[in-house]
LUMBAFI-316576 format. One line per field, with one value per residue (C-alpha): x, y, z; chain; residue number from 1; residue in one letter. Coordinates in pm, 1 decimal. Example, Ala and Ser with C-alpha at 12.3 -4.5 7.8 and 13.67 -1.06 7.14 Angstrom:
<pts>
x [1230.0	1367.0]
y [-450.0	-106.0]
z [780.0	714.0]
ch [A	A]
i [1	2]
aa [A	S]
</pts>
This chain:
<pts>
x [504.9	788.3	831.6	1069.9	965.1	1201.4	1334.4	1275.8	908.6	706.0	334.2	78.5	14.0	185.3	153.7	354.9	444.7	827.0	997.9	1314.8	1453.0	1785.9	1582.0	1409.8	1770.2	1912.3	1559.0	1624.8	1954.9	1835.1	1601.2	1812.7	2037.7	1759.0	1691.6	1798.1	2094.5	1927.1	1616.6	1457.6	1306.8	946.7	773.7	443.0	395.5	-9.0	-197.8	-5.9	353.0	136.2	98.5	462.1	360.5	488.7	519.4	833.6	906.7	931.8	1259.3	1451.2	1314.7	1439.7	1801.7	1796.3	1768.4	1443.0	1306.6	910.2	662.9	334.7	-35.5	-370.3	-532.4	-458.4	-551.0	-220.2	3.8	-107.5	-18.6	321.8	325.5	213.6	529.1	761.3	831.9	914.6	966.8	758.5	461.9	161.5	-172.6	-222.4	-606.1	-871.8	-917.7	-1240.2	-1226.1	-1358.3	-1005.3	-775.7	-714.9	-568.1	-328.5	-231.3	-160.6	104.3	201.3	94.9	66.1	-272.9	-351.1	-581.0	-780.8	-1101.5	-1249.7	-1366.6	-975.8	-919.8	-1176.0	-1115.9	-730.4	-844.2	-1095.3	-804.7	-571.2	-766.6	-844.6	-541.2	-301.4	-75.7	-81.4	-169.8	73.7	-49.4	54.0	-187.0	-276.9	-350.7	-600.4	-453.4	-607.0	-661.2	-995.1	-1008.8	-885.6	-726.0	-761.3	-839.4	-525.0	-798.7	-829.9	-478.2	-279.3	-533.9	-589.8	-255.1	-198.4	-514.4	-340.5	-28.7	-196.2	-349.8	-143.4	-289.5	-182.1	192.4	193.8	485.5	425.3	217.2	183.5	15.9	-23.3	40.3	-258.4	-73.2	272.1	343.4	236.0	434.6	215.4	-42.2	159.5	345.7	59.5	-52.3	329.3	224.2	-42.0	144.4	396.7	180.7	51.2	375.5	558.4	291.8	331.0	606.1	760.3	1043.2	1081.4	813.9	818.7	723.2	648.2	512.0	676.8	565.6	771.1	723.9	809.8	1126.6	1228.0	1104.2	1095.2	1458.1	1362.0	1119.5	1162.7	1094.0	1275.7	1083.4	1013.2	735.8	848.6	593.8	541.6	923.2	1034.3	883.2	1087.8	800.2	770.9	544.7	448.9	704.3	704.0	785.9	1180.8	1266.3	1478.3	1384.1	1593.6	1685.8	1516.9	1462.8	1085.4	1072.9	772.1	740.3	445.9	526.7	298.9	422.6	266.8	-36.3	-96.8	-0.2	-201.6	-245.8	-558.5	-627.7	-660.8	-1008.2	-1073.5	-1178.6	-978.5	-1177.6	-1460.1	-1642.4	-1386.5	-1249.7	-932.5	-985.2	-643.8	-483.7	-290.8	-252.7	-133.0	19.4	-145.2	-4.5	-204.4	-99.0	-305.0	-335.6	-642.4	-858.2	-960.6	-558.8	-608.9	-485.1	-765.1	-991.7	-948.7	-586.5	-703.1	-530.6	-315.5	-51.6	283.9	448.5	802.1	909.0	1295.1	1359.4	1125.5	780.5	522.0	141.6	-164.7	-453.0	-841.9	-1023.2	-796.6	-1032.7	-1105.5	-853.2	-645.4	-508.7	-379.1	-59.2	34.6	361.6	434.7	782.5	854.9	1054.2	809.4	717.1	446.5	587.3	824.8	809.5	582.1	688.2	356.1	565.5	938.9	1251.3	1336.3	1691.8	1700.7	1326.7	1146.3	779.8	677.1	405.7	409.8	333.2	-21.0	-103.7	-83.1	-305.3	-573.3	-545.7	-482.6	-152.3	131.9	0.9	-366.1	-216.8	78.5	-222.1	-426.1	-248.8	-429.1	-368.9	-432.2	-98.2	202.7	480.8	840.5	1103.9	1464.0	1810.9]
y [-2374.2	-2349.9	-2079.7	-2100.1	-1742.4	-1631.7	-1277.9	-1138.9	-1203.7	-865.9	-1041.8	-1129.7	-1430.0	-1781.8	-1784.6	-1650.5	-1654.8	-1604.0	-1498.0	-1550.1	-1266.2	-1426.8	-1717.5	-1422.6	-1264.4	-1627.7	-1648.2	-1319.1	-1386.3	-1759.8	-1613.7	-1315.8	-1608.6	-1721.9	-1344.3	-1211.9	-1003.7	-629.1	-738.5	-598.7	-818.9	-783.1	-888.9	-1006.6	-851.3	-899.3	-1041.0	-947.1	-1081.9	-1414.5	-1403.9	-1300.1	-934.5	-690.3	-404.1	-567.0	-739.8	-492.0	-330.5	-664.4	-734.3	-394.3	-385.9	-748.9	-594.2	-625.8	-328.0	-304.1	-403.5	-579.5	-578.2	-626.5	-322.9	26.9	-48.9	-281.1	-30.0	269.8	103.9	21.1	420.5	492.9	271.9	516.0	223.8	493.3	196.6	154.3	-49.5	-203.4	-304.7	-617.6	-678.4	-450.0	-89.5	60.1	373.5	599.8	517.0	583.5	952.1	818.1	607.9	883.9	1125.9	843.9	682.5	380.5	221.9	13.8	-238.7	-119.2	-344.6	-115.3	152.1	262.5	275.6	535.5	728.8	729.6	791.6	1132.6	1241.8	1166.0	1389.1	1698.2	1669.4	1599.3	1720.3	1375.5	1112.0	816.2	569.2	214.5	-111.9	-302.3	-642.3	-913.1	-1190.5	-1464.1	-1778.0	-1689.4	-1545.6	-1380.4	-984.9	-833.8	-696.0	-1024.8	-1031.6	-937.2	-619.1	-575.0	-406.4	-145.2	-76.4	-15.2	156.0	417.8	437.0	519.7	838.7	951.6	1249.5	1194.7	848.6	734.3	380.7	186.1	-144.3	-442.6	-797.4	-1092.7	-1430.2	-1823.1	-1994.7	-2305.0	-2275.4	-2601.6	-2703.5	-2627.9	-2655.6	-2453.1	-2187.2	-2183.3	-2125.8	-1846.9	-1713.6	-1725.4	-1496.4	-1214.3	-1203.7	-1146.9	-814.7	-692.5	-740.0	-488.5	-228.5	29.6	-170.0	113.0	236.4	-23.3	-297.5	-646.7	-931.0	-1265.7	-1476.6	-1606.5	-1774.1	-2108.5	-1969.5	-1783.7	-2132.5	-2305.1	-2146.2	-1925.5	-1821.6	-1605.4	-1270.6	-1025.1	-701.2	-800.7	-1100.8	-1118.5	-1391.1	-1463.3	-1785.0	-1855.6	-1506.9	-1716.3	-2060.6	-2233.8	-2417.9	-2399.4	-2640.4	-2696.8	-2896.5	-3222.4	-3261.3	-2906.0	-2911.8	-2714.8	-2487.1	-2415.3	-2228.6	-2182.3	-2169.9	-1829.2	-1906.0	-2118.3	-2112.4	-2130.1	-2189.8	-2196.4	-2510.6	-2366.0	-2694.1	-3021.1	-3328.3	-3692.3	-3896.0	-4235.1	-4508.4	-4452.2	-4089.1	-3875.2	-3557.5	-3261.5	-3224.3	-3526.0	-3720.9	-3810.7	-3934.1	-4209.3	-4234.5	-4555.5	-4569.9	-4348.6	-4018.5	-3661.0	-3379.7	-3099.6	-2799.4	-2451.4	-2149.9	-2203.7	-2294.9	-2292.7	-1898.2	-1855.1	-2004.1	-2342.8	-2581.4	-2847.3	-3048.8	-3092.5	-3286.0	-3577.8	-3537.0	-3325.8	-3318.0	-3054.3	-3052.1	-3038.0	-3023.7	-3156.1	-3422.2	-3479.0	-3528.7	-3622.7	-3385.1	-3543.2	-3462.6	-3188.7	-2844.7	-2579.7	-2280.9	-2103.2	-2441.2	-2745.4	-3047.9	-3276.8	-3627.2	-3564.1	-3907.9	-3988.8	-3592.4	-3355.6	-3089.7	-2795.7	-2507.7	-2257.3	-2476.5	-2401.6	-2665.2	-2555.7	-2652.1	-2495.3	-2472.2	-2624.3	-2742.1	-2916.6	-3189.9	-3208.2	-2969.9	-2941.4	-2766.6	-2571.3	-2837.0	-3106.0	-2971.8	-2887.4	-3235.5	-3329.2	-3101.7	-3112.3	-2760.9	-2534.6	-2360.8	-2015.5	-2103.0	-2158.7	-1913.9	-1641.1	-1819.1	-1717.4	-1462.7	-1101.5	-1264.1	-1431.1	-1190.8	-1160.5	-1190.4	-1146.7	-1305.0	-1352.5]
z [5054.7	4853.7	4547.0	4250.3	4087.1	3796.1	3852.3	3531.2	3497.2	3560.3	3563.7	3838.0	3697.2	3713.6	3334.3	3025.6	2654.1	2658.6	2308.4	2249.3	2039.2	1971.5	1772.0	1533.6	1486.8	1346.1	1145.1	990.8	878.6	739.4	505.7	366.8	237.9	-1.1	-95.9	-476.0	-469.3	-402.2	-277.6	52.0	277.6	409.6	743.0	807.6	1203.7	1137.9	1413.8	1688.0	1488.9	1466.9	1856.3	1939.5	1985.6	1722.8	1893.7	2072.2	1739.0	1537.6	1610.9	1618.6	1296.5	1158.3	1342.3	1180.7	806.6	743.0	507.9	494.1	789.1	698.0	903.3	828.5	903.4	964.6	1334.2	1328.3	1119.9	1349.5	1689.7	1542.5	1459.2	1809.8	1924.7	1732.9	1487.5	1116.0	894.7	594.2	653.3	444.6	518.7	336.4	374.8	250.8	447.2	423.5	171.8	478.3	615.4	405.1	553.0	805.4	665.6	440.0	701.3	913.7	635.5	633.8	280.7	139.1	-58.5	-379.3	-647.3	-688.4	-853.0	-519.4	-364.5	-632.1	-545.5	-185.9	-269.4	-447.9	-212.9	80.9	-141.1	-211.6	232.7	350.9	6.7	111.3	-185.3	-54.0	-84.6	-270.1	-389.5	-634.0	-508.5	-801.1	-752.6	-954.6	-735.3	-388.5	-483.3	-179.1	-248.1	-559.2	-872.3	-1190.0	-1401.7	-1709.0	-1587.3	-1367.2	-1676.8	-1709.7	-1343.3	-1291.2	-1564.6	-1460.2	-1141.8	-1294.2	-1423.4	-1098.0	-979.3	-624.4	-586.5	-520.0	-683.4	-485.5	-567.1	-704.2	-540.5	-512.5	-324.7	-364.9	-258.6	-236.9	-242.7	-115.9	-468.8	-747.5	-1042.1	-867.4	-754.4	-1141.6	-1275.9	-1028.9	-1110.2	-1481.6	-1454.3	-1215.7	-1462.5	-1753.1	-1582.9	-1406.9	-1790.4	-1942.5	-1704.8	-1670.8	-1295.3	-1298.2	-910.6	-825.7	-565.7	-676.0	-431.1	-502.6	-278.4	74.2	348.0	156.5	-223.8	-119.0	19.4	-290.5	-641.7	-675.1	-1064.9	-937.1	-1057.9	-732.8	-573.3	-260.4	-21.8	213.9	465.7	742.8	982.4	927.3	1106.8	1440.6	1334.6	1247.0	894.6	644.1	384.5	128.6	-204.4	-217.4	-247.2	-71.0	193.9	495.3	633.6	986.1	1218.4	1548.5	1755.5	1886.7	2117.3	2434.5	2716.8	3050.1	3329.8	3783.5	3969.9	4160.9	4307.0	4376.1	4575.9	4556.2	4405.8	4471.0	4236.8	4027.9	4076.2	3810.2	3686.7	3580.8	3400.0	3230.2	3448.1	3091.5	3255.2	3577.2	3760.2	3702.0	4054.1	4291.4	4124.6	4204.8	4016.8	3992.6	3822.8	3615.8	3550.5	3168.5	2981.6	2706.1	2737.0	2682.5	2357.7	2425.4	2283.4	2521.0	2212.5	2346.7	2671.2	2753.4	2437.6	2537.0	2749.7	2965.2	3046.6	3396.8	3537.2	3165.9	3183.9	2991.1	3199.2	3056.3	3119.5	3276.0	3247.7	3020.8	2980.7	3187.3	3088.0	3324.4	3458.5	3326.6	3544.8	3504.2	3623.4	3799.0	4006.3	4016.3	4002.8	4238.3	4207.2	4420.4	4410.5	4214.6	3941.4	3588.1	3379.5	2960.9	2733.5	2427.0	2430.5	2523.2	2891.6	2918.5	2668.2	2618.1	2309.1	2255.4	1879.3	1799.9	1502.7	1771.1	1858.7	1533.5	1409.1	1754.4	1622.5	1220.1	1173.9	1110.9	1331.4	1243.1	1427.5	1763.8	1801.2	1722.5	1939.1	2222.5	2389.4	2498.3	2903.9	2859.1	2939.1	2662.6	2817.8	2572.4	2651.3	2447.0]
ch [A	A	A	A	A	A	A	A	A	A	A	A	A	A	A	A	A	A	A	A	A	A	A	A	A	A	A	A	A	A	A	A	A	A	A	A	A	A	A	A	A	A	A	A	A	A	A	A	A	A	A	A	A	A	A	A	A	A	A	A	A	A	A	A	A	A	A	A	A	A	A	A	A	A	A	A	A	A	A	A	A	A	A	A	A	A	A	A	A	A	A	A	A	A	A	A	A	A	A	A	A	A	A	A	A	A	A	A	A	A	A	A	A	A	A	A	A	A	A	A	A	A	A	A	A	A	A	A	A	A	A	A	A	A	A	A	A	A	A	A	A	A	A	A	A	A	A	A	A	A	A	A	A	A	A	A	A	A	A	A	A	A	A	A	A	A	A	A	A	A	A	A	A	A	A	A	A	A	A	A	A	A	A	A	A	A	A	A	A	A	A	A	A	A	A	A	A	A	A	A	A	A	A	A	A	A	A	A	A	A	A	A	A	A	A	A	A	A	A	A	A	A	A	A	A	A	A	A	A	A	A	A	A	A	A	A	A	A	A	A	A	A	A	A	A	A	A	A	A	A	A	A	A	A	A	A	A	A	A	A	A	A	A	A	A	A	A	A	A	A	A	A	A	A	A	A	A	A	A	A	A	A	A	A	A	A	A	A	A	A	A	A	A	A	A	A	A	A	A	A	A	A	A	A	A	A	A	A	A	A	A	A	A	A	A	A	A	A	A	A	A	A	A	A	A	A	A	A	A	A	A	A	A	A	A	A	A	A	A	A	A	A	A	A	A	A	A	A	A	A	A	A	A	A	A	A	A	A	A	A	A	A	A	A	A	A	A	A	A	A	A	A	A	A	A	A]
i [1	2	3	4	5	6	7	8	9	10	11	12	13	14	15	16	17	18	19	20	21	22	23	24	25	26	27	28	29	30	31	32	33	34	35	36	37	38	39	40	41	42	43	44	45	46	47	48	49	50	51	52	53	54	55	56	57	58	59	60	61	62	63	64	65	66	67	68	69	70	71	72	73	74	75	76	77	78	79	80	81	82	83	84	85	86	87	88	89	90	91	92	93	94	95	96	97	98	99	100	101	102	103	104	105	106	107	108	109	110	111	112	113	114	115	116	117	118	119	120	121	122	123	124	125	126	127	128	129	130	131	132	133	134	135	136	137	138	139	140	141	142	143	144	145	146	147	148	149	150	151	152	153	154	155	156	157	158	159	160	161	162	163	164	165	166	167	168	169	170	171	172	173	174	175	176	177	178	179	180	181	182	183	184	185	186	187	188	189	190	191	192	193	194	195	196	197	198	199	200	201	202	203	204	205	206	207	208	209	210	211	212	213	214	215	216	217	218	219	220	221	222	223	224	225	226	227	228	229	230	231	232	233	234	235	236	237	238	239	240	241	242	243	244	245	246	247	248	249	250	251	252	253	254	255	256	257	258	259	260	261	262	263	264	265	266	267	268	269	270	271	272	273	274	275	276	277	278	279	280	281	282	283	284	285	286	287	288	289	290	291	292	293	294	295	296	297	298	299	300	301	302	303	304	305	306	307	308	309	310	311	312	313	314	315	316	317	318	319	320	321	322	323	324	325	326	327	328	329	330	331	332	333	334	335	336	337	338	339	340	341	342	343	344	345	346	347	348	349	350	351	352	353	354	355	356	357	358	359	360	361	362	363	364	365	366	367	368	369	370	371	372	373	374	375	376]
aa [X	X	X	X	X	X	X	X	X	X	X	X	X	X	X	X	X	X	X	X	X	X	X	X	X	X	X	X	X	X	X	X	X	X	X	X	X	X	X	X	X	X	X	X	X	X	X	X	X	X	X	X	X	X	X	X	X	X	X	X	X	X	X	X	X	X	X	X	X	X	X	X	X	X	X	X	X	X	X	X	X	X	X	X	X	X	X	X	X	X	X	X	X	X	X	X	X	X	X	X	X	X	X	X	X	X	X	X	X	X	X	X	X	X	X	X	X	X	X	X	X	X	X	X	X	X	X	X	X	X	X	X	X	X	X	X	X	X	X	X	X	X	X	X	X	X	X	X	X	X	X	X	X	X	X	X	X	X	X	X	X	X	X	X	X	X	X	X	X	X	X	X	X	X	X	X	X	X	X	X	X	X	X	X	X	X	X	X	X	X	X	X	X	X	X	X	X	X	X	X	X	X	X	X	X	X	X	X	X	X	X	X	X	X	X	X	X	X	X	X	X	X	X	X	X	X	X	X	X	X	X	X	X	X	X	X	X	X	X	X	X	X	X	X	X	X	X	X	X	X	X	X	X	X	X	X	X	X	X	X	X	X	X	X	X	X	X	X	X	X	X	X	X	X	X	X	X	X	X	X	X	X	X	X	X	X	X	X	X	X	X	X	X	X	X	X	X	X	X	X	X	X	X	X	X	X	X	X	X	X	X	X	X	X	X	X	X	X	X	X	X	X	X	X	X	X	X	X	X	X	X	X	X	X	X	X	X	X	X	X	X	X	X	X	X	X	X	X	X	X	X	X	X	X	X	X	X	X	X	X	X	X	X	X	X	X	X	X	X	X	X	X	X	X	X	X]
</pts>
């Protein structure tokens, strides 16, 4: 048996997420292009960087220029604080009022809508005698969190008055930012709260990956760029040109296996693929418990020596097999699900479209099991 095992790979496993950190750097500098003169540039690292791992992350982001961190719970922000990473952060989901001691006391900053948050903030004060640090989220058509726009101007102003409270910012979100109209009108009604408010000192952020692209009159001192960090696109309006960026992830699985079937035999389970001629298989230790979806059987391609090759029979929940007749192949070569391999590129984008959903799903799909590598 013959290996091919890549020195730099520290896992005990023939399968891998690799990052390339080079590809963030160029990302980084893309978007601080679109960015208004003076305005600091802010991170979405939630769900693990959107798969990519943010621990790891982090720092490149930061020696890049980017200024603020964001999660979506103090769980996130605090093992980012346990990495040694100082830079401001912000939870952007709701945090329970029982927790807002400790994000006080490592300074980690919260989103607020609530009478409730107020409370907690005080209560967290006169413990710990650290002002919390918040920035007042604004519902104006997500309807998910946030203060209504009715009642934003007084909120903020009450807050405004707290001496227990440090007030650093106010924000909201585009439900639809690949829509103009929609996403004007949701504009509309931040601005009519964040021009009734003393803003002096504060952060404002409105814009997503997709709106910093899109809508340049948008008055902000702050962008919150997310999925585009990783070089995947989001939806834009119709007309916008894209820009460049470059896919961070790939996945990487080692032959475990390789044999010949006859003509007629079944691959898998369900035997939902019957060889057509007599076939080599070769196998890789990725399946669906790595977050790679059985709806993906028989629909995908690996890439192999810089060709595509076609994978055969239901994706496992641990394995997944490939038809590699006409390959060169040996236990132990390199099959890329994700990624580039000589002239050959497979997107995140391209599965997506397979199962109807969006690039963020499946990068954060990618589960814990599979063992970052970072490269330049």
């Amino acid at each position: 048996m013959q290996f091919n095992r890549a020195s730099y790979l520290n896992t005990r496993r023939d399968a891998w997420v690799e990052i390339n950190l080079d590809s963030i750097e160029k990302n980084i500098l893309e978007f601080k292009k679109y960015l208004k003169p003076g305005a600091k540039l802010f991170a979405v690292v939630k769900a693990d960087a959107y798969g990519h791992g943010a621990v790891m992350i982090a720092p490149i982001l930061l020696a890049s220029g980017v200024d603020f961190l964001g999660v979506a719970s103090i769980d996130e922000g605090m093992q980012l604080r346990e990495a040694k990473i100082e830079a401001p952060i912000l939870v952007l989901g709701a945090v329970p009022v029982w927790a807002v001691d400790w994000a006080a006391t490592n300074n980690i900053s919260i989103s607020v809508f609530s009478d409730e948050h107020i409370e907690a903030c005080r209560l967290s004060y006169e413990k710990t005698k650290i002002k919390p640090k918040v920035h007042v989220k604004i519902d104006t058509g997500m309807n998910r969190i946030g203060v209504r726009p009715d009642r934003a101007v007084e909120y903020i102003k009450n807050i405004q008055k707290c001496d227990f409270i440090e007030l650093e910012g106010i924000f909201t979100h585009f439900a639809s930012a690949e829509e103009e109209d929609r996403t004007e009108e949701q504009y509309k009604k931040f601005r009519s709260v964040v021009d009734n408010v003393d803003t002096k000192g504060l952060l404002i952020h409105c814009c997503n990956t997709a709106a910093v692209i899109s809508y340049d009159y948008m008055e902000y001192n702050m962008a919150r760029v997310g999925i585009g960090i990783y070089g995947l696109q989001p939806d834009l309006p119709k007309g916008v040109v894209a820009p460049v960026l470059h896919q961070a992830i790939s996945l990487r699985g080692r032959i475990t296996n390789i044999h010949k079937a006859e003509k007629d035999e079944g691959v898998s389970y369900s035997h939902t693929f019957i060889t057509p001629a007599p076939t080599k298989i070769a196998t890789i230790p990725i399946g669906y418990a790595d977050g790679v979806s059985r709806k993906l059987s028989n629909k995908i391609y690996g890439i192999i020596n810089g060709r595509k090759v076609k994978q055969i029979g239901n994706i496992t929940m641990d394995q997944m097999m490939f038809d590699v007749s006409g390959c060169d192949v040996n236990d132990g070569d390199i099959i890329t699900l994700l990624g580039q391999d000589g002239a050959e590129f497979i997107s995140v984008d391209e599965w997506a479209n397979i199962l109807g959903t969006i690039n963020y799903e499946l990068t954060c799909a990618l589960k814990v099991r599979l063992a970052r590598v970072y490269t330049r």
